[in-house]
C-alpha positions as CSV (number, residue, x, y, z in Angstrom):
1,X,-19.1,23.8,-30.2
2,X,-15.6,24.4,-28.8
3,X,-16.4,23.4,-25.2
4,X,-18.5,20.1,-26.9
5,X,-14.8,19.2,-29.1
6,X,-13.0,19.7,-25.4
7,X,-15.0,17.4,-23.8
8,X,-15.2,14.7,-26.4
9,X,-11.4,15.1,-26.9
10,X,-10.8,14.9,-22.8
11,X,-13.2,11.5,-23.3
12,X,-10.4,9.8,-25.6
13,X,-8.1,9.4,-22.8
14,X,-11.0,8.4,-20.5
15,X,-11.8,5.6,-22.8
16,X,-8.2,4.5,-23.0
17,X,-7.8,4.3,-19.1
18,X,-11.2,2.4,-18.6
19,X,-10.4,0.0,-21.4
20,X,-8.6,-2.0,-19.0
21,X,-10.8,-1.0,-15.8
22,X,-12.0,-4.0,-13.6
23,X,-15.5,-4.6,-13.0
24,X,-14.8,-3.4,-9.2
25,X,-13.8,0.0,-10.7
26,X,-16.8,0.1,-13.0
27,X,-19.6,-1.0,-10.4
28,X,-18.5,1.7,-7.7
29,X,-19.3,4.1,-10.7
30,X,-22.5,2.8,-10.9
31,X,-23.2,2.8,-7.2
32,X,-22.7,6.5,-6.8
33,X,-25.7,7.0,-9.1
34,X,-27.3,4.4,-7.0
35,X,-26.6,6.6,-4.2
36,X,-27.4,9.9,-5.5
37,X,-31.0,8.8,-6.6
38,X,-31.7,7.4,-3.2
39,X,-31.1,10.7,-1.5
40,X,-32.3,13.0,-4.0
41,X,-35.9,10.9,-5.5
42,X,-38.3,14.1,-3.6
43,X,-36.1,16.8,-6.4
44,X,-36.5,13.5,-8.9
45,X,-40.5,13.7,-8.6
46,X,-40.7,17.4,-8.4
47,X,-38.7,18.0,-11.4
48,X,-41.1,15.1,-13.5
49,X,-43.8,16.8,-12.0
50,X,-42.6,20.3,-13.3
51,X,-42.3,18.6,-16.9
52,X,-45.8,16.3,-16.6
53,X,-48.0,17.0,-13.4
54,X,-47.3,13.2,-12.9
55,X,-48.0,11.6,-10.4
56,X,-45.6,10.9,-7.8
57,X,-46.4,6.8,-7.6
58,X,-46.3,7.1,-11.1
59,X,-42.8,9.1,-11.2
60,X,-41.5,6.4,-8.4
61,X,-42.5,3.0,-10.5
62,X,-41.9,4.5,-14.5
63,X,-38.7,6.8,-13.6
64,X,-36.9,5.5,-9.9
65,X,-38.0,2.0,-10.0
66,X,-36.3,0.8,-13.5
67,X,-33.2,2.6,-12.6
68,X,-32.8,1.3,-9.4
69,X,-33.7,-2.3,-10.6
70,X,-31.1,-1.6,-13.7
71,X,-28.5,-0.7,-11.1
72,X,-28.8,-3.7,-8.7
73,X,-28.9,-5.9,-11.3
74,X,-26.2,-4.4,-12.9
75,X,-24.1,-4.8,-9.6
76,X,-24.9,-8.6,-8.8
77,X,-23.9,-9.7,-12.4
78,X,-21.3,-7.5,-14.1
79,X,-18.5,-9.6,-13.2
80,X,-19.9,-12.8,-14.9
81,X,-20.8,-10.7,-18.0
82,X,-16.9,-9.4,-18.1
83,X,-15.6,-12.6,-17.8
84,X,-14.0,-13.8,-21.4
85,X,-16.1,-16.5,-22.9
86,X,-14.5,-20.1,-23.8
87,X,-15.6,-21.6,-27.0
88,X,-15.6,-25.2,-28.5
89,X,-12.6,-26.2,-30.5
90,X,-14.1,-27.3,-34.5
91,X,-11.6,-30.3,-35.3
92,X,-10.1,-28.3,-38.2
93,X,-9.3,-26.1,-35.0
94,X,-7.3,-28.2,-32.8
95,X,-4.5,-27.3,-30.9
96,X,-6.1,-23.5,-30.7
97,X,-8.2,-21.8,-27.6
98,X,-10.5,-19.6,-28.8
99,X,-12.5,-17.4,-26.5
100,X,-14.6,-14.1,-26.4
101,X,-13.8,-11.0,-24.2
102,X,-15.7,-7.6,-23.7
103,X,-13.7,-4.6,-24.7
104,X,-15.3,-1.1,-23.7
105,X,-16.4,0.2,-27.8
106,X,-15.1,3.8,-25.9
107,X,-16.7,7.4,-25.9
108,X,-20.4,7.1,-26.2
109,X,-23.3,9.8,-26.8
110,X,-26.8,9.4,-25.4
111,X,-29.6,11.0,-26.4
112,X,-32.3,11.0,-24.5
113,X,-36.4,11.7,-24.8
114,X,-38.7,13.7,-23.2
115,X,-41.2,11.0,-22.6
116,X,-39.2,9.3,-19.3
117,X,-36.6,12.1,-19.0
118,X,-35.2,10.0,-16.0
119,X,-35.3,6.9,-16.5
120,X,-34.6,6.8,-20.6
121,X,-31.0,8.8,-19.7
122,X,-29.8,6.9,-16.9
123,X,-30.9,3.3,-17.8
124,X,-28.3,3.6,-21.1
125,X,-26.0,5.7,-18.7
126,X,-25.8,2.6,-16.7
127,X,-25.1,0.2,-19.4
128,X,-22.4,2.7,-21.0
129,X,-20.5,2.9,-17.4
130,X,-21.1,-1.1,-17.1
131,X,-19.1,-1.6,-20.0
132,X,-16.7,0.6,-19.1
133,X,-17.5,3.5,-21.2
134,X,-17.5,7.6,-21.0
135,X,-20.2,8.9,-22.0
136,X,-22.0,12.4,-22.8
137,X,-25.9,12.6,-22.4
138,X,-27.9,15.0,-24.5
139,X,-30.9,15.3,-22.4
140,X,-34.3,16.2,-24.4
141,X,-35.2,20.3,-24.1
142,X,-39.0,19.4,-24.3
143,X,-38.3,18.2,-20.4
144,X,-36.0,21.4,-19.1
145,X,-36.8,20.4,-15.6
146,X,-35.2,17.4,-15.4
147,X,-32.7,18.0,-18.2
148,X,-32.1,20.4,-15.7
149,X,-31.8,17.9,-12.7
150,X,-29.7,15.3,-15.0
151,X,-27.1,18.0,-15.3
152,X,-26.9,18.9,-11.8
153,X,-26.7,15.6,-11.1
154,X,-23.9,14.1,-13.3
155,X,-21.9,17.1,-12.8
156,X,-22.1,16.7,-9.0
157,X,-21.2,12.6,-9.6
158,X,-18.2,13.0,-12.5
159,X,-15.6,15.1,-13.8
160,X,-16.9,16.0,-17.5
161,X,-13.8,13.8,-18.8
162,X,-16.1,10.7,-17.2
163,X,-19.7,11.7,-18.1
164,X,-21.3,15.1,-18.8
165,X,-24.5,16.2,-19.9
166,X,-24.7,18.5,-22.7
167,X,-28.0,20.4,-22.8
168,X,-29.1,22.2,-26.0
169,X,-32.0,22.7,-28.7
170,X,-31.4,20.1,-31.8
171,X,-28.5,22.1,-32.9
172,X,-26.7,21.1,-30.0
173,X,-27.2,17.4,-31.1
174,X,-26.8,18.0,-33.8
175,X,-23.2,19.5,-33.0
176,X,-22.8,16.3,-31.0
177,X,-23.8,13.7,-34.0
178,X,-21.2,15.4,-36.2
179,X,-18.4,13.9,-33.7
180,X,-17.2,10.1,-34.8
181,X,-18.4,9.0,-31.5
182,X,-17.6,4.8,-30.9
183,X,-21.5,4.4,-29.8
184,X,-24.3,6.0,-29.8
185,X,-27.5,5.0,-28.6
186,X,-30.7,7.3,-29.2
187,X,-34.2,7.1,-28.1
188,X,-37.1,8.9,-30.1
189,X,-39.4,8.4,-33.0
190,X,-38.5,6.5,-36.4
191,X,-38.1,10.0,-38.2
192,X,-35.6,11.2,-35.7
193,X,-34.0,7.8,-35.6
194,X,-33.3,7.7,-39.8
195,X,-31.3,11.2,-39.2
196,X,-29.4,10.0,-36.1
197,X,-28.3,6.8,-38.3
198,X,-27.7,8.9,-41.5
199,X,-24.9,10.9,-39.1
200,X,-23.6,7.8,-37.6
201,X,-22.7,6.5,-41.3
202,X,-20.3,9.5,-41.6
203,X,-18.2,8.0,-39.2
204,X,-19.4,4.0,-38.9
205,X,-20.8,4.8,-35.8
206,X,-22.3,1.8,-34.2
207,X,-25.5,2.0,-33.3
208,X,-28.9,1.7,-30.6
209,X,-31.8,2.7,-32.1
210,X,-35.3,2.8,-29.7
211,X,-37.9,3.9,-31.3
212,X,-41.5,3.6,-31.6
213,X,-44.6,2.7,-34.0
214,X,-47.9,1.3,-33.8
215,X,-47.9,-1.8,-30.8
216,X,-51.4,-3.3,-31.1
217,X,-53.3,-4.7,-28.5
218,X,-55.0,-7.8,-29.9
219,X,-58.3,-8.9,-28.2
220,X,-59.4,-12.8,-28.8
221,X,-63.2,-13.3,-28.4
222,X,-61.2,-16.2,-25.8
223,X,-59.9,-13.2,-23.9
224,X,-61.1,-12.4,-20.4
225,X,-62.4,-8.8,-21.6
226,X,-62.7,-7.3,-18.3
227,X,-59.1,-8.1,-17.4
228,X,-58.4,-7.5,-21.1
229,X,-59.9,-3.8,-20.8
230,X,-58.1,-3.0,-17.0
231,X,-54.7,-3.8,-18.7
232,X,-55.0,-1.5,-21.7
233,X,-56.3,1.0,-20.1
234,X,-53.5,0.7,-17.7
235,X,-50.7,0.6,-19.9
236,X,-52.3,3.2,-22.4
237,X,-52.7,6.0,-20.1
238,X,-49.5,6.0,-17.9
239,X,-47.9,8.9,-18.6
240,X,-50.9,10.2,-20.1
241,X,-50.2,7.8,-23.3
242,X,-46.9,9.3,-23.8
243,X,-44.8,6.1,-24.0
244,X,-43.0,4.2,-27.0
245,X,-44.8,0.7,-26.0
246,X,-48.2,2.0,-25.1
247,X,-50.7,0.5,-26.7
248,X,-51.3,2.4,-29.7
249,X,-54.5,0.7,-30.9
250,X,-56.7,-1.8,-30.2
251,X,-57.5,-4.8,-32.6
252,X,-60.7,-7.0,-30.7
253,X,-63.0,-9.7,-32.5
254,X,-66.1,-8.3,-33.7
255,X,-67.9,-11.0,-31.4
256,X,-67.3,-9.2,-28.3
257,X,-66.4,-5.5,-29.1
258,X,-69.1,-4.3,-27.6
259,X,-68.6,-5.8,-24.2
260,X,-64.8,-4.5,-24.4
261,X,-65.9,-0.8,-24.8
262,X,-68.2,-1.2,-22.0
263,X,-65.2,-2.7,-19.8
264,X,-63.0,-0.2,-21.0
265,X,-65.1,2.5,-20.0
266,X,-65.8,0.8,-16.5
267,X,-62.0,0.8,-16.4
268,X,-61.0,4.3,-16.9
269,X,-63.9,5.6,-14.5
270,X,-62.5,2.9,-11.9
271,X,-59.2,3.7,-12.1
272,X,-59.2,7.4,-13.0
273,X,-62.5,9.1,-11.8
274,X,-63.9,6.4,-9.0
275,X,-65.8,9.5,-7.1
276,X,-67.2,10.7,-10.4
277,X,-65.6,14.0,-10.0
278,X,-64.2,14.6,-13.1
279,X,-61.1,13.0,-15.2
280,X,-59.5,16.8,-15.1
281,X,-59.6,16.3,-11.4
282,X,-57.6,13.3,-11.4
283,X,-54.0,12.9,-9.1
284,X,-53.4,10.0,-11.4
285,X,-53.2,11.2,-14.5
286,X,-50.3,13.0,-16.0
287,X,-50.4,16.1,-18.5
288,X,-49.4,16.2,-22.0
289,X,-45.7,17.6,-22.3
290,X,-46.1,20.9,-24.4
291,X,-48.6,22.7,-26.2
292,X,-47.2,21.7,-30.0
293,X,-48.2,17.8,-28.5
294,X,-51.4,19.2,-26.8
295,X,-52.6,20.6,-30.4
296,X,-51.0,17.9,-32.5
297,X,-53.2,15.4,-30.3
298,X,-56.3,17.5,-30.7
299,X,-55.6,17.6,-34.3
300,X,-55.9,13.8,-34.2
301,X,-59.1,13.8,-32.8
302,X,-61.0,16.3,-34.5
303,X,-59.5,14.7,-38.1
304,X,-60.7,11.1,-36.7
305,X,-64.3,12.5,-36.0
306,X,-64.8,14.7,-39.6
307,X,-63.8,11.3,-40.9
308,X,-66.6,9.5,-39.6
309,X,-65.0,7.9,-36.4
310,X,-67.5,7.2,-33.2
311,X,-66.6,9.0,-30.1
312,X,-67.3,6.2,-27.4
313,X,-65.6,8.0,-24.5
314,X,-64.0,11.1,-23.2
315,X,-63.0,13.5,-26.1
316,X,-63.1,17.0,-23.1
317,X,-59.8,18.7,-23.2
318,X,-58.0,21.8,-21.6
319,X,-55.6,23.8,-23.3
320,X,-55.0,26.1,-20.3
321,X,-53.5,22.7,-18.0
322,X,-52.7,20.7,-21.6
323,X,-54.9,18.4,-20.2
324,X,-56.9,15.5,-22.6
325,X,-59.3,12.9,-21.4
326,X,-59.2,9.4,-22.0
327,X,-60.6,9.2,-25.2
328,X,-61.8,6.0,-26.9
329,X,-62.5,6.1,-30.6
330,X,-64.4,3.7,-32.6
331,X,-65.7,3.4,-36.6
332,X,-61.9,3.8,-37.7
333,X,-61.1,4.1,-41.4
334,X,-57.1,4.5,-43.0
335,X,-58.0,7.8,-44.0
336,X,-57.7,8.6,-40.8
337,X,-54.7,10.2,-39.0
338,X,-55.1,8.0,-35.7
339,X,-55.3,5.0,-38.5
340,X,-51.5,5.5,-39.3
341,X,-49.4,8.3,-37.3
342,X,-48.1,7.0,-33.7
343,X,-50.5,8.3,-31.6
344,X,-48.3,9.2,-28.4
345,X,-51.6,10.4,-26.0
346,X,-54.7,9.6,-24.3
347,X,-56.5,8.3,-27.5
348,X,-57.5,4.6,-27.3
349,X,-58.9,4.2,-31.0
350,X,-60.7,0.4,-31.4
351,X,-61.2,-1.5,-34.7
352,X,-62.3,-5.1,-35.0
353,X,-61.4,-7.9,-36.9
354,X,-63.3,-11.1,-37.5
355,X,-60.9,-14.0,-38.3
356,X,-57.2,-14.5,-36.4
357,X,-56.2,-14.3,-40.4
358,X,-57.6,-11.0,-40.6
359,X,-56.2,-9.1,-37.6
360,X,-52.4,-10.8,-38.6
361,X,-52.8,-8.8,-42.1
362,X,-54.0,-5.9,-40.7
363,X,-50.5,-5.7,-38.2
364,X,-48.5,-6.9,-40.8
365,X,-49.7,-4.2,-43.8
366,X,-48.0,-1.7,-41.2
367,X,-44.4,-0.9,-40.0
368,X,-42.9,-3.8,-37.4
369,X,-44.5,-2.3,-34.2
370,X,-42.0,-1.7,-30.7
371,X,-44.8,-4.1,-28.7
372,X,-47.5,-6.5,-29.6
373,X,-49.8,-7.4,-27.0
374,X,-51.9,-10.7,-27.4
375,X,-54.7,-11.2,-25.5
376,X,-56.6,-14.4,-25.6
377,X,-57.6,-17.6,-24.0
378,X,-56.9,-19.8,-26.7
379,X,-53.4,-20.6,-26.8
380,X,-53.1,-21.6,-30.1
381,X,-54.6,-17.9,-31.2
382,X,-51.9,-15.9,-29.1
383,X,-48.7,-18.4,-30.6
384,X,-50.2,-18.0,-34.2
385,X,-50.6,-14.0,-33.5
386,X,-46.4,-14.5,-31.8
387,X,-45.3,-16.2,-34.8
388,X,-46.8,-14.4,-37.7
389,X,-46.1,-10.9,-36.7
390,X,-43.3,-9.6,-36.0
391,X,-42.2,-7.0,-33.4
392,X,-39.4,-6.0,-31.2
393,X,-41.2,-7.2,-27.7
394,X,-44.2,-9.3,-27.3
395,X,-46.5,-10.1,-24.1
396,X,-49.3,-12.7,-24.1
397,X,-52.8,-10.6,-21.9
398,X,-50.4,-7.9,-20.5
399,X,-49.4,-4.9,-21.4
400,X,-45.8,-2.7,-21.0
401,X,-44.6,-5.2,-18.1
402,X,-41.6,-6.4,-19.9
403,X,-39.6,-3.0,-19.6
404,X,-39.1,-3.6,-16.2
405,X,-37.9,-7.8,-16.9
406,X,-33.7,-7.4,-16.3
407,X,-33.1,-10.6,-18.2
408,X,-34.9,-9.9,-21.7
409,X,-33.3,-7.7,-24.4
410,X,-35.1,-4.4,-25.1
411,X,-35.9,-2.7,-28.4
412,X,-37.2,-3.4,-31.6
413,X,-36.7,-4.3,-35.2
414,X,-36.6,-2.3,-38.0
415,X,-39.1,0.7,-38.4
416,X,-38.9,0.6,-34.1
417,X,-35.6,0.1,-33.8
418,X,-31.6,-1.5,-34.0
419,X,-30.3,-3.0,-31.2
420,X,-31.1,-4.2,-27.3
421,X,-30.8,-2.8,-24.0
422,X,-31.5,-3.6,-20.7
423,X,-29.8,-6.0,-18.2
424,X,-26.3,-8.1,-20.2
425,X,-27.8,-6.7,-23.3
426,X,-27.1,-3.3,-22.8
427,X,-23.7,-4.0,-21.6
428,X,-23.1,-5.6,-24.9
429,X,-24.8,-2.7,-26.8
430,X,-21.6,-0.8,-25.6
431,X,-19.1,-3.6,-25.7
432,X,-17.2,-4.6,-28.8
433,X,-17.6,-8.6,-28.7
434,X,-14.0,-9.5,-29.8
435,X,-13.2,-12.9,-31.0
436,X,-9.2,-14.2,-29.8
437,X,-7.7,-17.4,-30.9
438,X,-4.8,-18.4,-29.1
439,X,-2.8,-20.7,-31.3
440,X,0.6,-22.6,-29.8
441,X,4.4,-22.0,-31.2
442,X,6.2,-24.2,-33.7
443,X,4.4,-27.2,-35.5
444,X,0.7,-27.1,-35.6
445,X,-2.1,-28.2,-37.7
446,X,-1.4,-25.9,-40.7
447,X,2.2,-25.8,-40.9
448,X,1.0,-28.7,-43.7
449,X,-1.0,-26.0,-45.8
450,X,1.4,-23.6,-46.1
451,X,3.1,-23.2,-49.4
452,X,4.7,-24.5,-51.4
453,X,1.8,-26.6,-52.4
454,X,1.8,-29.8,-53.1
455,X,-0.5,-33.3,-53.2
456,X,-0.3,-33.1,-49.7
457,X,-1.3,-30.0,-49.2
458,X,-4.3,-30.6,-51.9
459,X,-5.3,-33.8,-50.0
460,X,-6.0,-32.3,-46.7
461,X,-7.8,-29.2,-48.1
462,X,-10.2,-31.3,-50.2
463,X,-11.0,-33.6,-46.9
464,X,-11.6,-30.3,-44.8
465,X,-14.1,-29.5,-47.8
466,X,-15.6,-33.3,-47.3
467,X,-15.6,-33.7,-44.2
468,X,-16.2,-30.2,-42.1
């Protein structure tokens, strides 16, 4: 704890200097990481592939890719999101300027998942050092190769009065919650989330919140089912399911369910065993992260199938390389454990619905999801299913794209999240928005309202009532 106090204590003064730090200052910060990633992405994959088996493609495009894109984008557009912000002048107002400028909120704390060890610390990293903030990462201890590699490389990039990463079981954060830090901004599931926020009240700690929660996949009997089926499986088993906008579940009109398990079987043998050699023998799937998440998944499955559900695919597993097929599940019921805990695997389960009414009651009966994928034809199905349900991110016959889209906010509402990232958004999410009004010396348009009061005074009050 004493060497956690030093550092956070060191980071006041940081913060103090880089309150006034010009974008130049700020974006050659950034490009060191930019930098360090480009010479070092061989000890990036081997470390994700310590942590996941994953695949090195897969390491490149979910891990390199979004931090490299976050970085360039970054670069090209800080200076226009620094610049103060000029505002119209109400008539009540005249005489006045008023504008917006973004002032650095000061010493932030990340902490960061297992999930995209990588990627999910340096993204917010990025936006923290945008906005001119120091920060301290608390990298997840599920993923000790590349909390590892995180440490090695901040501490080789900044002095520990800049950034440093603090690694640690969840007494370290724990430790590092109990600090009144200006921002924090955590990534993990709901339950985790309510505890971070409960620690953050102590000291009116602002707050990022990305979490998790159900995201559907909703299947029109309008949809294109093979492309449908190619998608979900796609953005279902990256990372071997473990990832906050995976498709958690599928919802698909009773009309043409069963040509959607037949394409989503197609799908997985396409894409993960196209030699028929066996899904344990694929390069392109990753491995589940530990063996509490290896049995808490297998748990899932063997409660789904005492329940009554349908095993329509996959359902082998290895506990010597924590390795679970693909698995699609069908004849779901709420008793079931795959019915209502955030899955977070390889388990696909399916349910169908028979009216667009229907499948909008079933979404909305649970927690507001992270994602909601629509898939359908009709357009008028896809903007009642956008409208009616709400969620923090939405995509019309994709899945999981948006992550990588610079210009939309990230994150979700409620039960998935508080706050946005990515792109200007997550330079905002550590900037404190502050509101100046510039007024002019001597006479001005309330020198009349101040007291004492009298009829004129009364008369001009009760036409700014009337009138604006």
């Amino acid at each position: 704890m004493v060497e956690i106090q030093e550092i956070f204590n060191r980071q006041k003064k940081t913060a103090e200097n880089w309150r006034s730090s010009r974008a130049e200052e700020r974006i050659e910060r950034i490009k060191k990481i930019r930098t360090w990633i480009k010479s070092h992405q061989k000890e990036i994959r081997k470390s994700l592939w310590e942590d996941f088996k994953k695949p090195e493609i897969e390491t490149d495009l979910s891990e390199i890719f979004p931090v490299t894109s976050e970085i360039n984008h970054t670069i090209k557009n800080l200076k226009s999101w620094m610049k103060p912000r000029s505002l119209k002048t109400p008539m009540p107002m005249l005489g006045t300027k008023a504008q917006i400028t973004f002032e650095p909120k000061g010493r932030a704390l990340i902490i960061s998942p297992w999930n995209y060890p990588f990627n999910l610390a340096i993204g917010p990293l990025i936006s923290a050092l945008a906005a001119g903030c120091p920060a301290i990462i608390k990298p997840s201890e599920i993923s000790p190769f590349t909390s590892e590699l995180l440490e090695k490389m901040i501490s080789e990039l900044f002095d520990p009065n800049e950034v440093a990463v603090i690694r640690g079981e969840s007494s370290t954060a724990q430790e590092l919650l109990s600090l009144p830090f200006d921002h924090i901004f955590f990534t993990g599931s709901p339950h985790v989330g309510k505890i971070v926020m409960r620690h953050a009240a102590e000291h009116l700690s602002s707050v990022t919140l990305e979490l998790g929660g159900k995201s559907p996949a909703i299947i029109d009997k309008s949809a294109n089912i093979q492309d449908a089926a190619e998608k979900v499986i796609w953005g279902k088993m990256v990372n071997c399911g473990q990832t906050c906008i995976a498709p958690d579940y599928i919802l698909v009109h009773q009309e043409v369910k069963d040509i959607l398990l037949a394409e989503l079987k197609v799908a997985i043998q396409k894409m993960y065993d196209p030699i028929y050699k066996g899904l344990e023998y694929s390069q392109d799937l990753a491995r589940i992260v530990n063996e509490r998440h290896y049995h808490r998944l297998t748990k899932y499955l063997e409660d789904a199938l005492e329940k009554g559900a349908k095993l329509e695919f996959g359902g082998g597993s290895n506990p010597h390389h924590r390795f679970i097929e693909p698995t699609i599940l069908s004849e779901i019921n709420e008793s079931m454990l795959v019915a209502h805990e955030e899955i977070f695997g390889p388990i696909l389960p399916v349910i169908t619905f028979d009216s667009t009414e229907s499948a909008i009651s079933y979404i909305n009966a649970k927690p507001k999801p992270l994602a909601l994928y629509a898939f359908g034809g009709n357009k008028n199905f896809t903007d009642q299913v956008l409208q009616r349900c709400s969620s923090g991110n939405a995509l019309t016959n994709d899945c999981v794209l948006h992550f990588l889209h610079n210009e939309l906010p990230f994150g979700g509402v409620n039960n998935s999240g508080i706050g946005k990232a990515h792109g200007q958004y997550g330079f905002l999410a550590f900037s404190n928005e502050k509101g100046v009004l510039h007024q002019r010396t001597g006479y001005n348009n309330t020198t009349l309202l101040r007291p004492p009061y009298g009829a004129k005074a009364k008369q001009i009050v009760a036409s700014l009532i009337k009138w604006f």
